[in-house]
C-alpha positions as CSV (number, residue, x, y, z in Angstrom):
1,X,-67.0,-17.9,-20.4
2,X,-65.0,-19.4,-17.3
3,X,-61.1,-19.6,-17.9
4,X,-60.7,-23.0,-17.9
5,X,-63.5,-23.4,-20.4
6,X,-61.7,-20.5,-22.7
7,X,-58.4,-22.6,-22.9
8,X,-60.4,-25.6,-24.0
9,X,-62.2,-23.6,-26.7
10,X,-58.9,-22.9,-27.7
11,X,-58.0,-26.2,-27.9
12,X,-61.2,-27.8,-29.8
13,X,-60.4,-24.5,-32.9
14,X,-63.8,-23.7,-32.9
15,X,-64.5,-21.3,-35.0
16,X,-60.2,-21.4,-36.0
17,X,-58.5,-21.9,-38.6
18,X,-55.6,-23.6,-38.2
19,X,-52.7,-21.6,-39.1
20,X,-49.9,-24.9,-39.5
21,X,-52.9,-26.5,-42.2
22,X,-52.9,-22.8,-44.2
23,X,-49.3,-23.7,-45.4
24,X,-49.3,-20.5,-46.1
25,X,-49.7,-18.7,-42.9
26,X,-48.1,-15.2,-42.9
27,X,-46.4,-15.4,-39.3
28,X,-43.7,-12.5,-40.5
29,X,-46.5,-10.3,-41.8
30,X,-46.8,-7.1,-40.0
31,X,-50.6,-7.0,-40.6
32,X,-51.0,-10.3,-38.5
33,X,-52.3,-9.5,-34.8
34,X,-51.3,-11.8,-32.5
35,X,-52.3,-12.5,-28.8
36,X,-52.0,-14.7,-26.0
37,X,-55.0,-16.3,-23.6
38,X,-53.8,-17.0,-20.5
39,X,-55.1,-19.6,-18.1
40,X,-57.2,-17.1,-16.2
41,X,-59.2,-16.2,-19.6
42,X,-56.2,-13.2,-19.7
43,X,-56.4,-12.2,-23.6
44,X,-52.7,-10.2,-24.1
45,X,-51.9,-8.7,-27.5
46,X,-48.0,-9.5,-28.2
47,X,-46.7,-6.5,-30.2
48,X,-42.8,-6.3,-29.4
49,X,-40.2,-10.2,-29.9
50,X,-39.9,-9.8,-25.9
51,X,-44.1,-10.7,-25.4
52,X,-44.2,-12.6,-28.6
53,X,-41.4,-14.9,-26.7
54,X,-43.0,-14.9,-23.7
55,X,-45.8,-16.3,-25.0
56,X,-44.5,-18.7,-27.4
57,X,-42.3,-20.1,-24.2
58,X,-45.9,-20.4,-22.0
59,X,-47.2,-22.0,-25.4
60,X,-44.5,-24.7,-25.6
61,X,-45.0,-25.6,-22.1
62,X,-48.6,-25.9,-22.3
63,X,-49.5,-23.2,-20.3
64,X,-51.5,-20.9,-22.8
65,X,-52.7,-20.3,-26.6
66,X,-51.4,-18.0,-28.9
67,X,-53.8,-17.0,-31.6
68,X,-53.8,-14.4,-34.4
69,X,-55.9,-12.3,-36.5
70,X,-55.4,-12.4,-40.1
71,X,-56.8,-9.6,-42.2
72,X,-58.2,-10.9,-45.4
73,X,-59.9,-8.7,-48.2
74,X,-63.4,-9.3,-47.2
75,X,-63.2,-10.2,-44.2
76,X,-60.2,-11.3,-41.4
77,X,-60.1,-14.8,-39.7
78,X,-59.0,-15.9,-36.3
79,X,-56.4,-18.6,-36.4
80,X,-54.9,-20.6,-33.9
81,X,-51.0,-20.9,-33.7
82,X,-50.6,-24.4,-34.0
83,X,-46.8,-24.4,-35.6
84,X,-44.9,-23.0,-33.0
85,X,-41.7,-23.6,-34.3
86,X,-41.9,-22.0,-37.9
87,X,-44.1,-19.2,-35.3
88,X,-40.8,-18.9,-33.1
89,X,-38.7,-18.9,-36.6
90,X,-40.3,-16.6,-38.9
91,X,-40.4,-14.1,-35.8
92,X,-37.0,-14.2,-35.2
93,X,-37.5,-15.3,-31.1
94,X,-34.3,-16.3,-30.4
95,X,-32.3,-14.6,-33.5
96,X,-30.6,-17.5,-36.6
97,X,-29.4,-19.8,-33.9
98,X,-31.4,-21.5,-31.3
């Protein structure tokens, strides 16, 4: 799949869930794998607050997707971070006062 065309898959969810319509979305959960895709079709797992930033910064601007893996009994789902605030808050990116 060409870059440009991953970004847009992104975009359209397919295949998603959306993590904002959950209402429930475990973004503090340490069994939640998150990653970034990049412009360039760059797929980055964001383990440490400094790459999870990072990302949600290039998010907010537009410049990227950040997606996670949620692990479910049966089976895990990919969702699409489409709340980047309660992301950015629940993960602590920029500590009780922003």
């Amino acid at each position: 799949m060409q870059h440009k065309k991953l970004l847009e898959h992104c975009s359209e969810r397919k295949n998603m869930r959306s993590a904002k319509e959950t209402g429930c979305f475990p973004y503090s959960s340490g069994q939640v794998c998150y990653m970034e895709v990049s412009p360039d079709g760059a797929v980055t797992q964001l383990s440490t607050v400094g790459e999870k930033r990072s990302a949600y910064i290039n998010a907010q601007a537009g410049v990227s997707k950040i997606l996670a893996v949620w692990p479910g009994r049966w089976r895990s789902d990919l969702f699409i971070i489409d709340d980047l605030d309660a992301f950015s808050e629940k993960q602590s990116l920029f500590g009780k006062y922003r």
